[in-house]
MARDO-952604 format. One record per residue (C-alpha): residue number from 0; x, y, z. Coordinates in steps of 0.05 Angstrom, whole numbers. Layout:
<rs>
<r><resi>NUM</resi><X>X</X><Y>Y</Y><Z>Z</Z></r>
...
</rs>
This chain:
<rs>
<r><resi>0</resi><X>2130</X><Y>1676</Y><Z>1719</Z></r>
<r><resi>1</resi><X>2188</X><Y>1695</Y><Z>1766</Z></r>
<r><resi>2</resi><X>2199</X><Y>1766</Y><Z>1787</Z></r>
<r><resi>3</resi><X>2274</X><Y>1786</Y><Z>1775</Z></r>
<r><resi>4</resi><X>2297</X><Y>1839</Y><Z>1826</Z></r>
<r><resi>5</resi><X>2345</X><Y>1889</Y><Z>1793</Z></r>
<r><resi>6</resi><X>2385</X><Y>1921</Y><Z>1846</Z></r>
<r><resi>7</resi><X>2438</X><Y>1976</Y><Z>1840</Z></r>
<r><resi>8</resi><X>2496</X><Y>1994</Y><Z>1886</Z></r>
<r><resi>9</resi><X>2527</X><Y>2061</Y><Z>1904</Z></r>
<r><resi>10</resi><X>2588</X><Y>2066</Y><Z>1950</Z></r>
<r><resi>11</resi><X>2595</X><Y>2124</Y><Z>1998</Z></r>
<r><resi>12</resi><X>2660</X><Y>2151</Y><Z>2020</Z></r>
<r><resi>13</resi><X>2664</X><Y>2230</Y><Z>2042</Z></r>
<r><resi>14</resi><X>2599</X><Y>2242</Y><Z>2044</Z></r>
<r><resi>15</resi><X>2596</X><Y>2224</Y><Z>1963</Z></r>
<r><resi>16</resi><X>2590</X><Y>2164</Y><Z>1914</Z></r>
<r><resi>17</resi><X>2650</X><Y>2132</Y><Z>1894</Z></r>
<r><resi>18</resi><X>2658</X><Y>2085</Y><Z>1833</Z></r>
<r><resi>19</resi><X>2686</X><Y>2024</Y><Z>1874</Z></r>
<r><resi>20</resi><X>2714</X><Y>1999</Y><Z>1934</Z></r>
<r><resi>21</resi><X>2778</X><Y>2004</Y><Z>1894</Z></r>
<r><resi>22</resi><X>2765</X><Y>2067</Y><Z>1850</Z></r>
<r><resi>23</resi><X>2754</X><Y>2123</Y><Z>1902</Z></r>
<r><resi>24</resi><X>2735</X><Y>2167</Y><Z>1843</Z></r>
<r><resi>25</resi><X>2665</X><Y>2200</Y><Z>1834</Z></r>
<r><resi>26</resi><X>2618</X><Y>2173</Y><Z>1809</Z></r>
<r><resi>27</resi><X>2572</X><Y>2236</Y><Z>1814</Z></r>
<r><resi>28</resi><X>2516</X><Y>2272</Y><Z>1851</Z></r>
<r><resi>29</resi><X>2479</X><Y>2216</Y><Z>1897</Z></r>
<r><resi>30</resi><X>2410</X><Y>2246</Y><Z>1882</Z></r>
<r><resi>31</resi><X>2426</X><Y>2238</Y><Z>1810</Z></r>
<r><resi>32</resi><X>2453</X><Y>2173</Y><Z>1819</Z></r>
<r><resi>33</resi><X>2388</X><Y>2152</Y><Z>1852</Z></r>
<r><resi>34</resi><X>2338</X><Y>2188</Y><Z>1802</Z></r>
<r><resi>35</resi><X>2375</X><Y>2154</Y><Z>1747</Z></r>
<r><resi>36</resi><X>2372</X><Y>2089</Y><Z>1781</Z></r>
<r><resi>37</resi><X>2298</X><Y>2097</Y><Z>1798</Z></r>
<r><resi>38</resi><X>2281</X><Y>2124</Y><Z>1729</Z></r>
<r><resi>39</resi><X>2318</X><Y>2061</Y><Z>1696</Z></r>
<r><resi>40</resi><X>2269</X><Y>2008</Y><Z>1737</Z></r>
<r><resi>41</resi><X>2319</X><Y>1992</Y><Z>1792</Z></r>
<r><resi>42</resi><X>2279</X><Y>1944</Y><Z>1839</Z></r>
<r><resi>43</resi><X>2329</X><Y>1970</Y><Z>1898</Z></r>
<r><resi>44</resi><X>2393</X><Y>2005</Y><Z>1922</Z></r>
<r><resi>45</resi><X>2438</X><Y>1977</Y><Z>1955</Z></r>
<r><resi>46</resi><X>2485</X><Y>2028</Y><Z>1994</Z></r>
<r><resi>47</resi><X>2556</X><Y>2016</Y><Z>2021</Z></r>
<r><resi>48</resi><X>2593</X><Y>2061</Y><Z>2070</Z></r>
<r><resi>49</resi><X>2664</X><Y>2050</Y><Z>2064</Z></r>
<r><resi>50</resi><X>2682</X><Y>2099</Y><Z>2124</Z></r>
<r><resi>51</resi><X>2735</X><Y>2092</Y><Z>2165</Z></r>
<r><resi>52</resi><X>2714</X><Y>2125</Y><Z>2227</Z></r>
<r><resi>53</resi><X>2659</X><Y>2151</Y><Z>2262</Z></r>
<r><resi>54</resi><X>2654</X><Y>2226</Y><Z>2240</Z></r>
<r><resi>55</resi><X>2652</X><Y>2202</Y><Z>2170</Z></r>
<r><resi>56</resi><X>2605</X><Y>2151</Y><Z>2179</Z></r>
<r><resi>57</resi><X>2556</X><Y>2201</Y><Z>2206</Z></r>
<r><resi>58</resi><X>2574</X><Y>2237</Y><Z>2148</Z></r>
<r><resi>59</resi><X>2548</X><Y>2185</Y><Z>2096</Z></r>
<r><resi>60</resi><X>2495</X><Y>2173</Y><Z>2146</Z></r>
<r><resi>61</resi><X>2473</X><Y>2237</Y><Z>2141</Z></r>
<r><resi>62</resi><X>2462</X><Y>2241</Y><Z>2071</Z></r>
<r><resi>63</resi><X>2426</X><Y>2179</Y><Z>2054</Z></r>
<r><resi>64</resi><X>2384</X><Y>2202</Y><Z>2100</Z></r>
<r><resi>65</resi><X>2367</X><Y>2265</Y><Z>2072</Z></r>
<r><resi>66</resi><X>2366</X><Y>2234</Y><Z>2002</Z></r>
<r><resi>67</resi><X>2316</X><Y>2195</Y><Z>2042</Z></r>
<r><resi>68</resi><X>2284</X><Y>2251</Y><Z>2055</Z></r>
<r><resi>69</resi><X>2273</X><Y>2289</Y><Z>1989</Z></r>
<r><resi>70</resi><X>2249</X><Y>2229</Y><Z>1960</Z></r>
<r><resi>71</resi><X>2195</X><Y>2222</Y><Z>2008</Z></r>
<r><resi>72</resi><X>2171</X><Y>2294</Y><Z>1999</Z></r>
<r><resi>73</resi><X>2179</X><Y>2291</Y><Z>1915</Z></r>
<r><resi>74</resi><X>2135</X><Y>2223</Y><Z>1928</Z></r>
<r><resi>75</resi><X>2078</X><Y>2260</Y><Z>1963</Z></r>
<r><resi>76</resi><X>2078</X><Y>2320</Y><Z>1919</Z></r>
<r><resi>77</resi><X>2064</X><Y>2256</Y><Z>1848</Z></r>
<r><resi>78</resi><X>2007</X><Y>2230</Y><Z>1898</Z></r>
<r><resi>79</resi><X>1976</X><Y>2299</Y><Z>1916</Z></r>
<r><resi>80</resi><X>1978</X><Y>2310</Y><Z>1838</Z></r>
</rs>
């Protein structure tokens, strides 16, 4: 039996998720985003940073990487359960 990958995609512009490329909209909190996604089975997300310079690159940088973060930490607090 084949093993499908499901992936997901959120786009980052401003330092939050968009809807699209082309719809600069929200598209809500990115720790929400990812919970749901994680929650729903999502094999992996896939994140785009549709900056357009380098302050606000660091800015979406910055906060997958503390989304990064948190997850880590919620993880080891389920395995020291």
């Amino acid at each position: 039996m084949k093993h499908k990958n499901i992936v997901a995609t959120i786009y980052l512009k401003n330092g939050e998720a968009v809807k699209s490329p082309s719809d600069l909209s929200s598209a809500g909190d990115l720790k929400e985003l990812t919970k749901l996604y994680n929650d729903s089975g999502i094999d992996k997300i896939l994140i785009y940073d549709l900056s357009t310079g380098d302050e606000e690159h660091e800015k979406n940088k910055e906060l997958v990487q503390k989304q990064y973060e948190e997850a880590e930490n919620e993880n080891e607090d389920d395995e020291e359960s």
